[in-house]
N, C-alpha and C positions, 0 to 999 in steps of 0.2 A: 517476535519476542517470546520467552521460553519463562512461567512465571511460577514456578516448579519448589516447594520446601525441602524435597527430599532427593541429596545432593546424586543419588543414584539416577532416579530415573532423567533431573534433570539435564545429565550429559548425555544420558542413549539421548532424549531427544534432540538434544544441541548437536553429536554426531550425527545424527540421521538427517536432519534439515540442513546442514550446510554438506554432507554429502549431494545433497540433492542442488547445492548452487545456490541458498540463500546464508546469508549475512545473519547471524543471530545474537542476540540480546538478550541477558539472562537477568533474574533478580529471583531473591528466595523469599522473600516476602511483598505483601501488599503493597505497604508504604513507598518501598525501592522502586515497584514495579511504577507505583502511579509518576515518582519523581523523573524516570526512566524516560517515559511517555510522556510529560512535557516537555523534555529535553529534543526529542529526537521519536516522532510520534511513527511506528513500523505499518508496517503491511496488514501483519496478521500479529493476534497474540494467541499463545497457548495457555490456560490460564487453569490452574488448581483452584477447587472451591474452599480447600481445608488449608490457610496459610494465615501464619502469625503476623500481629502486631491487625494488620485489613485481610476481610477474609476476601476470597476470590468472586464472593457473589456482589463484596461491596463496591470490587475495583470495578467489577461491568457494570454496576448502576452506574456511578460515578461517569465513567468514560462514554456509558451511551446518553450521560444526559447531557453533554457537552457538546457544541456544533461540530469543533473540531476535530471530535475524535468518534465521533457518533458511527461512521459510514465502517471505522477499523473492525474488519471481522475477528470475532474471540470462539475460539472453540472453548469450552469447559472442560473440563475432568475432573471426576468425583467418584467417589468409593460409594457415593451414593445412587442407590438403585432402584430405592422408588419412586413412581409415575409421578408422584406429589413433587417430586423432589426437580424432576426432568424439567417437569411442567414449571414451577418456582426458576429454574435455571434461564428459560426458554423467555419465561413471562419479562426477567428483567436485564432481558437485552442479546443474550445467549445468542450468538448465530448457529453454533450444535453445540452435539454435547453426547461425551463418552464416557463411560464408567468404566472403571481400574476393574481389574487388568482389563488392558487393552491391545490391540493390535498395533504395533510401530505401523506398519503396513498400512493397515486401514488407518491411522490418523494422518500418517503422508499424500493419503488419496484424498479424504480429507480436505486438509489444508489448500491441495491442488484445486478442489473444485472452488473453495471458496476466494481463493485467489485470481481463479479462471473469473470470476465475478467480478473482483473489485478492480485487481490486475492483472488481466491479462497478459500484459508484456513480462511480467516475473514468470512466467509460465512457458514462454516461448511464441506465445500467439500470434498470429500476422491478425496486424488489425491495418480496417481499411476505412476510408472516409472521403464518401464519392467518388473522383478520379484519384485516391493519395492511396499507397500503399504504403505501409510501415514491417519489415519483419528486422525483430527481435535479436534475433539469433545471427544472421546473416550481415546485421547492421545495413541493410538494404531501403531505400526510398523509393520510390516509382509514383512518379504524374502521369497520367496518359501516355504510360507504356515508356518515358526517359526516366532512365535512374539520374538524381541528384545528390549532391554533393553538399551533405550536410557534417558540421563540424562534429563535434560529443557532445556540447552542451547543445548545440540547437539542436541534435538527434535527441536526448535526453527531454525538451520544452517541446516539441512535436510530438513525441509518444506519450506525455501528461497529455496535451490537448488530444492525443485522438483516443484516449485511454474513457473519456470521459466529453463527448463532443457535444457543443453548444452552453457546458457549465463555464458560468464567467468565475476566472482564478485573479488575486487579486493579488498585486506585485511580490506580497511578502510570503504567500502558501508557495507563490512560483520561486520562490528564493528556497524553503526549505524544502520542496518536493526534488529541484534541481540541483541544487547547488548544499544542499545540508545543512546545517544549524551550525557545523564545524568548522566553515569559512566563511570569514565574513564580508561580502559585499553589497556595495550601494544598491538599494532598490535601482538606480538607473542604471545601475547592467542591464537589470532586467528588458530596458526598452532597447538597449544598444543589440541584444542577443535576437528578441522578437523580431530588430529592423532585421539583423541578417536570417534569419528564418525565413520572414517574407519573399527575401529577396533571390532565396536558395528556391522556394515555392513556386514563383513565378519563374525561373530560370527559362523555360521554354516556354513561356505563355501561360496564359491563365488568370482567372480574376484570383484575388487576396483572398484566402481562406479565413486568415486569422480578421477575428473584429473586437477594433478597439472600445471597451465598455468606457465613458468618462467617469472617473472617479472611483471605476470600482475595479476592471484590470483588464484582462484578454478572455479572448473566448475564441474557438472554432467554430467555425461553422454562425 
């Protein structure tokens, strides 16, 4: 999400990140940007500290003091350039933080690294988890050396769980991280999808990776 006042730069950045392959979300003020992010909570935000109606330092308290949106990294931008000020950005919740003008460049590498953190698979990453491989790009599975034959949605529910291994996710985050805020199905998809993942997992053997939390959702590992 791109949470930008000034309709200029907020298109270079919205051209430059989905040049790069990501999905982006725009809002010119505070307000927009917070209703935005309960709607449909993103990856990463880009975020102005100088925006009408919520300034940009109020939308990061806010989002980092909330469980659910707490882990979303936010880069900052600001015309402001003193250490006071960095430090003030940084203190309330800030994952970085860059001062106008800046490098499109350097904010895309940026973005990359903080992504590389939370998300690795928006990045391209082969992420792996004990004998499981997952790569990204390739839409590729591998057990102990056999590729598997997983659907799009169970590929999508396997790179959440190995994106983040051993976090127990609870029916309804796995409904918006997979499946979107924008269609709506039964929480018991969710177990109808996890049975076929299982069962894609163990295809050539193997003990059940995925474990069932009672009451609270799935977890790997």
């Amino acid at each position: 999400m791109v949470v930008e006042d000034e309709p200029a730069q907020r298109e270079v950045l919205t051209y430059n990140l989905e040049a790069e392959g990501f999905r982006v979300a725009q809002a010119d003020n505070g307000e927009e940007a917070l209703l935005l992010v309960a709607e449909e909570t993103p990856d990463l935000i880009v975020l102005d500290w100088m925006l009408p109606n919520v300034s940009g330092i109020e939308v990061c308290r806010r989002l980092k003091s909330k469980p659910e949106t707490r882990a979303v990294p936010i880069i900052m931008l600001s015309a402001r350039s003193e250490e006071v000020d960095l430090v003030r950005g940084l203190e309330t919740g800030a994952d970085d933080y860059m001062v106008k003008p800046y490098s499109v460049v350097e904010l895309m590498a940026r973005v990359r690294t903080q992504l590389r953190r939370t998300r690795p698979s928006s990045v391209g990453e082969v992420l792996e988890f004990e004998d499981i491989t997952l790569d990204p790009e390739t839409h590729r599975v591998i057990r102990g050396g056999q590729n598997l034959k997983l659907g799009p949605t169970e590929f999508r529910l396997l790179t959440t769980f190995m994106e983040k291994p051993g976090r127990v996710w609870p029916r309804d985050q796995l409904l918006d991280r997979v499946w979107g805020r924008d269609i709506y199905v039964d929480t018991r998809t969710v177990d109808v999808h996890v049975g076929r993942l299982r069962k894609a997992l163990c295809a050539h053997g193997g003990e059940d990776p995925i474990r069932t939390v009672r009451g609270a959702g799935y977890a790997l590992g």
